[in-house]
N, C-alpha and C positions, 0 to 999 in steps of 0.2 A: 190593865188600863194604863194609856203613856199618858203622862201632864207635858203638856204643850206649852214653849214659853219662846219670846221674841225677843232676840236682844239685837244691840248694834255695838259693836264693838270697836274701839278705835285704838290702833298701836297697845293690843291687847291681851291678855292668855284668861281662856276659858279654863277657871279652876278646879279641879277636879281632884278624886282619892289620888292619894300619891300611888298608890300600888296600880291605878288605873290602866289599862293597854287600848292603845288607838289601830285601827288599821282604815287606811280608804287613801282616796284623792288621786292617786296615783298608781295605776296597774306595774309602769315601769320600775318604779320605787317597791314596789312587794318584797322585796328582799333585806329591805330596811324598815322592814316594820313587825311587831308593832314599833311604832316608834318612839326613841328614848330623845335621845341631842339631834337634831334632824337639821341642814341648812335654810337658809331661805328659800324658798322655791316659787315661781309667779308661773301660776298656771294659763296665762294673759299668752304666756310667750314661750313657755316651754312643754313639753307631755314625756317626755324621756322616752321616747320613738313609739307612745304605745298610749289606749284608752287612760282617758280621765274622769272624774265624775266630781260633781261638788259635794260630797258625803264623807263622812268620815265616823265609825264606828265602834264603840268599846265595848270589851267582857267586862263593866255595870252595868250594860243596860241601856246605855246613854247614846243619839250621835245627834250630830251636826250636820245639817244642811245646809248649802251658803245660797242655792239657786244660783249665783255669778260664779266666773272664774275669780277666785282672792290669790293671794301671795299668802304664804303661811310658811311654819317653822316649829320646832318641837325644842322645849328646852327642858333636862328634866322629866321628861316622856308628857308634858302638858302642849296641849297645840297653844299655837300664838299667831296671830294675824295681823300685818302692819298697815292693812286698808281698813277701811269702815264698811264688811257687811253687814247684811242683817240677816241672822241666823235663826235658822227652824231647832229649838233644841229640844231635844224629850228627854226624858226620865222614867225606866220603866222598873218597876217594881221586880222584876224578875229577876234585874242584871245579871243578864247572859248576854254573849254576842250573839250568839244566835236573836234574842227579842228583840236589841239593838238595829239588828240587820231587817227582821221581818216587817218590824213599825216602818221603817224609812222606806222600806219596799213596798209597801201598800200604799203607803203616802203618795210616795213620788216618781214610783216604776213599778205598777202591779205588772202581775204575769197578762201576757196578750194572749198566751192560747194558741198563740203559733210558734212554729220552728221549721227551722233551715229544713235543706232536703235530707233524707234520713240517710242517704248514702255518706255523708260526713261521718257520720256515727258508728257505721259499720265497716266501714270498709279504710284501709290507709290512706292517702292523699298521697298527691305526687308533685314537686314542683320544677319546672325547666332552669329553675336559674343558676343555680351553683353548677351544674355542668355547663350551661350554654352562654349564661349571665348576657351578655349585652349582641350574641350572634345566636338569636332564635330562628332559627331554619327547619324548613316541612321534613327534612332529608332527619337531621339531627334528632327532632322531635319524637319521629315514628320510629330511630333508633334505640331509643331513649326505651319508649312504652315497649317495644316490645322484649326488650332485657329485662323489663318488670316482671314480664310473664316470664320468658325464660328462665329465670333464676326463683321460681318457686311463689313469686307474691303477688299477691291478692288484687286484681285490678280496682280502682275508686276512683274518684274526685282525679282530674289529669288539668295542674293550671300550667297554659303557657306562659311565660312573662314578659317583663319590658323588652321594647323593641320589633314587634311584630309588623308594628300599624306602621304607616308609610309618613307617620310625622303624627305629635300630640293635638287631639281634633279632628284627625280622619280615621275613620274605623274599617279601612279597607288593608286588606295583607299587602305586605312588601310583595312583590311580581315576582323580584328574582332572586328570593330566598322560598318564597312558597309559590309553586309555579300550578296546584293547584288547590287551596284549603279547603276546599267541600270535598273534594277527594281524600286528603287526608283528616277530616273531622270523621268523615264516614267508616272509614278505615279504625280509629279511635273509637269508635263507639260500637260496630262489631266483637272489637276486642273486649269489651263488656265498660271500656270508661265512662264518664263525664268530665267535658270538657271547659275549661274554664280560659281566659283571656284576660292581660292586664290593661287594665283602664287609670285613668287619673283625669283628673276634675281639669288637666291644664290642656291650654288653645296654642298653636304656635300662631304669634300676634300677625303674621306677613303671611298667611296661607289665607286660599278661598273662603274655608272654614271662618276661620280668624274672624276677614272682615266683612262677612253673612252676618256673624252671631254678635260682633258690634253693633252692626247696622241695626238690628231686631232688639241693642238692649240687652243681649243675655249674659255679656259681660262685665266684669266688676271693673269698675272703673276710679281713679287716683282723685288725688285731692284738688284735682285740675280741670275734673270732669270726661279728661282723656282716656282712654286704653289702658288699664294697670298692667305695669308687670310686674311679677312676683318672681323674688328667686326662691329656687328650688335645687335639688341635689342635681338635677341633669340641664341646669342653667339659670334660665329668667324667659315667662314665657307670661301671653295672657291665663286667664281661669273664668269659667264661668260661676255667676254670682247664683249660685242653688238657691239663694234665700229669695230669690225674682220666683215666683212660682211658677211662671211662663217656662223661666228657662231651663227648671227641673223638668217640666214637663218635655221639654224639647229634649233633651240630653235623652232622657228615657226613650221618646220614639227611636232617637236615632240608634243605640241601643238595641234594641227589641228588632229594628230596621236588619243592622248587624248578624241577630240571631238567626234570624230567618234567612237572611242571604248564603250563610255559613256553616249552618246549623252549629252555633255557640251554644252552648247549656247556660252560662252564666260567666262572673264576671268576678274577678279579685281588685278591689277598690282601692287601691294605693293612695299615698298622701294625703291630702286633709289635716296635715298637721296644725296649730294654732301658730306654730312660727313661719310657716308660708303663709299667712295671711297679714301677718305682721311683719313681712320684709317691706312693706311699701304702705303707706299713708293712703287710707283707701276715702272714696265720698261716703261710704256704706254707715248705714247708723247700725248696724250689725258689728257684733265683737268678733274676735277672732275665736272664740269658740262657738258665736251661733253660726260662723262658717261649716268648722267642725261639723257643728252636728247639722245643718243641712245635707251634708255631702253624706253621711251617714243615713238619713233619711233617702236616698235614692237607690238601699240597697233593699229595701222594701218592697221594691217591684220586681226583685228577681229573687227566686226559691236557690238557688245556685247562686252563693256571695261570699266574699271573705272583706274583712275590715286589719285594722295594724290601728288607725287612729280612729280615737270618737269619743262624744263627748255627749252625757246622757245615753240616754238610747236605751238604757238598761231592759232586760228582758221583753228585748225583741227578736226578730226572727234571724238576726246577724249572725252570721260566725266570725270570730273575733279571735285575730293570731297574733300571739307574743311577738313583740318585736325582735328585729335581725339581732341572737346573738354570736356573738366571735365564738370560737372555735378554743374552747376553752372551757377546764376544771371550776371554773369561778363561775361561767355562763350556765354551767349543768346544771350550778347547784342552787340557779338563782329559779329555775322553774318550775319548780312546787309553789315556792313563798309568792309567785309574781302570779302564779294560775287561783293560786287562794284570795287574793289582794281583788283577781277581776270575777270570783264569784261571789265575793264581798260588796262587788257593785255593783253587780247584776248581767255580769257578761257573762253568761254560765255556758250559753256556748262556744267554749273556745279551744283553741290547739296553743299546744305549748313551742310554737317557732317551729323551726327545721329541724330534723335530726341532726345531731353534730354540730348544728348554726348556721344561719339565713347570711351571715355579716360573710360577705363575698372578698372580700378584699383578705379577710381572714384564711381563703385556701390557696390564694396567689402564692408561688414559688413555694409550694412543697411538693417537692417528690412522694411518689404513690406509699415509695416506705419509710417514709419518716413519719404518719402518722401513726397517732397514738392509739391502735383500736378498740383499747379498753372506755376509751371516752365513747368512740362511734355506737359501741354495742351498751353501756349505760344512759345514754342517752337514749337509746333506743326501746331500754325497757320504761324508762321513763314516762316516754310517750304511750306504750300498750296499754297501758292500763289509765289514761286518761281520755277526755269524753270523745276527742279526735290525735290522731297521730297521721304528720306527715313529713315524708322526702322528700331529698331535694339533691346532696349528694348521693356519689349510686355505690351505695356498697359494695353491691357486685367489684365494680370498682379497688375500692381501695380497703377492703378487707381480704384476710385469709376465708379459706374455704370451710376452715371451721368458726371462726368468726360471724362470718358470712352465712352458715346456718342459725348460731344461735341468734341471728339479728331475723331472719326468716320466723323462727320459732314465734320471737316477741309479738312480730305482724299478725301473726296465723291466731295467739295466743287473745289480740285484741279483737277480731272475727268472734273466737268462741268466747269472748265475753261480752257481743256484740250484745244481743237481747236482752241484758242486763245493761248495760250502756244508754240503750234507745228507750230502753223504761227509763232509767234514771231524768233524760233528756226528755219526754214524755212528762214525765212528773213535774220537771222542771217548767214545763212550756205552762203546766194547769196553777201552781200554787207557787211559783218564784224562785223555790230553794236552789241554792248554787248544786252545781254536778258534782264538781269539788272543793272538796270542804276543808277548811283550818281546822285543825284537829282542838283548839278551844271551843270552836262554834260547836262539833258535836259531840265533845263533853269537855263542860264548863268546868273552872275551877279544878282541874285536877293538877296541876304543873302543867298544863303543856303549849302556855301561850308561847313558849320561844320555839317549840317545837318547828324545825324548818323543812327537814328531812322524811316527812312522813306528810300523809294526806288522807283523809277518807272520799273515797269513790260510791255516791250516796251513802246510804247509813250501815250499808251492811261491810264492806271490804276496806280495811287498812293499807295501805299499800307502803312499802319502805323498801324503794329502791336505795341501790348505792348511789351515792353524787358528788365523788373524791374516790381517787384512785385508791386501790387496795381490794380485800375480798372478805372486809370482815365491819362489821356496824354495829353500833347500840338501839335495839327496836322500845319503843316506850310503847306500851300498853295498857290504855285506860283499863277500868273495872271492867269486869264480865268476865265470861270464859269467851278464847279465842282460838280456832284452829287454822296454823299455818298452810300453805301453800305444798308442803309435801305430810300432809297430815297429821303434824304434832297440833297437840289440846297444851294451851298454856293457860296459866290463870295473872288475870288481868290486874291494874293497880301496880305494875312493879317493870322494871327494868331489863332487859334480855341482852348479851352477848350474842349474837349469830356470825355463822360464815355461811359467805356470799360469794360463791364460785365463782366465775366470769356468766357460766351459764342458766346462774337463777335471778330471778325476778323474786323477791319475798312478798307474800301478800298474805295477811292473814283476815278468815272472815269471824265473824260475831256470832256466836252460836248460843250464847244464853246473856 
């Protein structure tokens, strides 16, 4: 049983065991947590390119719910708050993260008992942007899928990205880059895909669009009562206001209007950040994160969705992708901690970013052999054995031939761990529990709250890929008996030296 207690806190720290460990608030920050000395961070105005939630969770047993975005800070591994919320605080006799996490999930984000479409979960995903980034062409695209299938992988989830639509607010194809898109969707889905299309909440303020969905109100409007514009990475545009009920409902027909004319399967929801809501002084008595998470609320009506920002939501039917990282040893090794952080929120279905890294600017001016393929292919096992895995650069591409198998192998390896996956996700849709797990949450108290480098995939598989270059790691293994990945029985509670070929993935399962 949790005791429930209300506090308000003003320019504060919530005191706790000094040994205590926090994780929450921040999916992007995962990799900085638990957290010890932590900065200021004002969740009003920042989300570090990725979900947020107002929760925050300890291995005693203890979390915090703020309901509002707060500004907060870690000093000393103690949270501290320099606004005045008022805080949901519990205390559960168990102190585990895991009881921590389950109270505040029942509370404030039971399981809905729905989930995403199940092709996420079995099959790899595919993204157009790192090859085509900002010149999405029908020509390019169907070049693209069909090298998927050439080179041995698995067809899934196929999203096209920014740049398709003929301006933000019309959801019709460019002419003369896609000279015919039902032809080529059709073409895409014989191949066995699902097709997906980039959207964003923003209006270009001077199109038909534009000044239709003024006139009708569906727009957020400035502290003038005029037109808002908000900047954003691809400018300053108008947005429609999701929190107008009308004009969620409209957004969706027009949407839904889209699929049909196209045959679009669904939709990858870009932006919704809390800082594009906060470029501009809006009339709205809405914060910048009930922005957020209205925009998030419109992915509800499509089975076919991907999210990057959102705020609440927790265990709903979203899929939810780690934000763009660079192209980088540091990026690798941020996505275990940062995938543990969003099923400590309740995003449990989610993908770990791009293979290699989403951050586009990251693969400008490299030559095909300068890169580093040992990152391509650990990153790649990475993603196998979590609850989705998806591209974006094409291996084919910029891998050797042997490389370029064992990167095949991973995909193939994520298939045959498919039906264990789509249970685990199943399970997750009925009772809450994240898909992947901090290895505190599924055993408490053993050392392993810093653990970064390892993860449990539901309760049965350990997973400890590499996430730094080399070919050799230290695997930590709770109590039990465990058997690895090529059949060794190790016994549990203690410490392991392994080498890590280029071409293994180490996974060990739980057998007693």
């Amino acid at each position: 049983m949790h005791r429930l207690f209300l506090i308000a806190l003003s320019s504060a720290c919530v005191l706790m065991a000094s040994a205590e460990n926090w994780w929450g608030f921040a999916v992007g920050e995962g990799h900085n947590q638990p957290y010890k000395d932590f900065r200021t961070y004002n969740m009003r105005v920042e989300d570090s390119n990725n979900q947020l939630s107002p929760l925050l969770v300890s291995d005693e047993g203890r979390y915090i719910w703020t309901d509002t975005a707060v500004t907060f800070s870690f000093k000393n591994g103690q949270p501290q708050f320099t606004d005045s919320p008022t805080h949901r605080f519990t205390d559960s006799p168990l102190k585990t993260l895991r009881s921590a996490y389950l109270a505040a999930m029942r509370q404030h984000f039971p399981p809905s008992g729905l989930m995403p479409d199940s092709l996420f979960f079995v099959r790899p995903q595919y993204n157009t942007w790192i090859e085509l980034m900002y010149n999405q062409n029908q020509a390019d695209i169907l070049r693209y899928a069909h090298a998927i299938i050439d080179n041995g992988l698995p067809a899934g989830v196929l999203m096209i990205d920014d740049n398709w639509q003929r301006y933000y607010g019309n959801f019709d194809f460019k002419a003369e880059r896609f000279p015919d898109p039902k032809a080529m969707m059709d073409e895409l889905h014989q191949m066995g895909f699902k097709v997906m299309v980039w959207v964003c909440p923003f209006v270009s303020a001077d199109s038909p669009e534009g000044r239709q969905l003024a006139e009708r109100g569906y727009l957020l409007k400035d502290k003038n009562g005029d037109t808002a514009i908000l900047r954003w990475w691809n400018g300053a545009s108008a947005c429609y206001d999701l929190t107008n009920p009308d004009a969620l409902a409209a957004f969706v027909a027009t949407l839904h209007d889209a699929q049909k004319r196209y045959g679009i399967d669904g939709f990858k929801f870009d932006a919704g950040d809390n800082n594009c809501y906060a470029s501009t002084q809006l009339q709205s008595a809405a914060t910048t994160v009930d922005h957020t998470e209205s925009y998030a609320r419109l992915g509800l009506a499509f089975l076919v969705n991907e999210f990057r920002a959102c705020w609440k939501m927790g265990n709903q039917p979203l899929v939810q992708r780690l934000g763009d990282k660079d192209y980088s040893w540091d990026a690798v090794a941020s996505l275990i901690p940062q995938m543990c952080t969003a099923g400590l929120l309740g995003y449990t279905f989610a993908c770990p970013d791009m293979i290699g890294g989403g951050q586009w600017t990251s693969f400008l001016n490299i030559a095909e052999d300068q890169f580093d393929q040992a990152l391509i292919v650990r990153s790649a096992q990475i993603h196998a054995l979590m609850p989705m895995m998806q591209f974006s650069v094409a291996p084919w591409r910029i891998l050797s031939k042997e490389n370029m198998e064992i990167v095949k192998q991973a995909a193939l390896l994520h298939t045959q761990f498919a039906p264990y996956i789509f249970a685990c996700a199943q399970e997750s849709a009925r009772n809450g529990e994240p898909i992947v797990r901090n290895m505190e949450y599924q055993f408490p108290h053993q050392g392993l709250a810093d653990c970064k480098d390892q993860f449990m995939l539901g309760e049965r598989y350990l997973v400890a890929p590499m996430t730094t270059p080399g070919t050799q790691r230290v695997v930590r293994l709770p109590k039990g008996t465990w058997r690895d990945d090529m059949g060794k029985k190790y016994k549990g509670g203690k410490s392991y030296t392994i080498q890590v070929p280029l071409s293994r993935l180490p996974y060990f399962e739980k057998i007693k």
